[in-house]
C-alpha positions in Angstrom: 71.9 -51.6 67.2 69.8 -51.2 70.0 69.4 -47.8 71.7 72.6 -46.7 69.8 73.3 -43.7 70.5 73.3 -40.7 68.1 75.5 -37.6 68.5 76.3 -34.6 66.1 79.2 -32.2 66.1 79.3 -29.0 67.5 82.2 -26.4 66.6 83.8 -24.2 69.2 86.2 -21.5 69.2 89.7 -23.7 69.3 91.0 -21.0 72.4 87.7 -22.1 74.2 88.3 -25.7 74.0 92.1 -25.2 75.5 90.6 -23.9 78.1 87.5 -26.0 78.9 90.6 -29.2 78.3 93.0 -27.2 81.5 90.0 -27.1 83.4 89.0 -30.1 83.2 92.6 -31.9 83.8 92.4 -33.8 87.5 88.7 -34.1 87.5 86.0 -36.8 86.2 85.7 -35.2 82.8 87.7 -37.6 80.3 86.8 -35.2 77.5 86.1 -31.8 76.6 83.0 -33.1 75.2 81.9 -35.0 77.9 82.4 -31.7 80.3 80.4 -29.5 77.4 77.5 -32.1 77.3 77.3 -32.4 81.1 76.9 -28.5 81.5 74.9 -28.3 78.4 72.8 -30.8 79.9 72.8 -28.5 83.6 71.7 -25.3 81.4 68.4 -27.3 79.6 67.4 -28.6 82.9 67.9 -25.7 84.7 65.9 -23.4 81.7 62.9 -26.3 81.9 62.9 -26.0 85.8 62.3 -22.1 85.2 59.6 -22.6 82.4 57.4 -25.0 85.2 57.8 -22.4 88.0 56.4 -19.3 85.6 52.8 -18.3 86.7 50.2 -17.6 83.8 48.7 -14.5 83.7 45.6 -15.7 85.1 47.6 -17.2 88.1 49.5 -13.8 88.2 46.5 -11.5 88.7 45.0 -13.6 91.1 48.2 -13.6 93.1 48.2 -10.0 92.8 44.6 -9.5 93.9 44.8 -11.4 97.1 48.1 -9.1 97.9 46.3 -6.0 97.0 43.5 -7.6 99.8 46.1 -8.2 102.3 47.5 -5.1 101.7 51.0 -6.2 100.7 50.5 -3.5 96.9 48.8 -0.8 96.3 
């Protein structure tokens, strides 16, 4: 039972899943789940990548200052 892995179910609209299992049809996806978990997956990663790029405040002002210097805001 090593690194088994654990999943959990998620309910979606039964008109959604049609249409996620015609899009899908001719590509890599063998499932409608594996599709929803890859772009589920894309979302998180792309949402963590945002939180890592956001300046604190302190960061901000500074940022700001040195503009106002340069003459870039008022």
């Amino acid at each position: 039972m090593a690194d088994e892995k654990k999943y959990t179910t998620v309910s979606i609209p039964k008109p959604l899943y049609d249409k996620i299992k015609e899009l899908i049809e001719g590509t890599g996806f063998t499932s409608v789940s594996d599709y929803v978990t890859y772009v589920l997956r894309e979302i998180v990663a792309s949402i963590e990548e945002e939180k890592e790029e956001v300046f604190s405040k302190e960061e901000e002002e500074k940022i700001k200052a040195r503009l106002r210097a340069l003459g870039y805001i008022d």
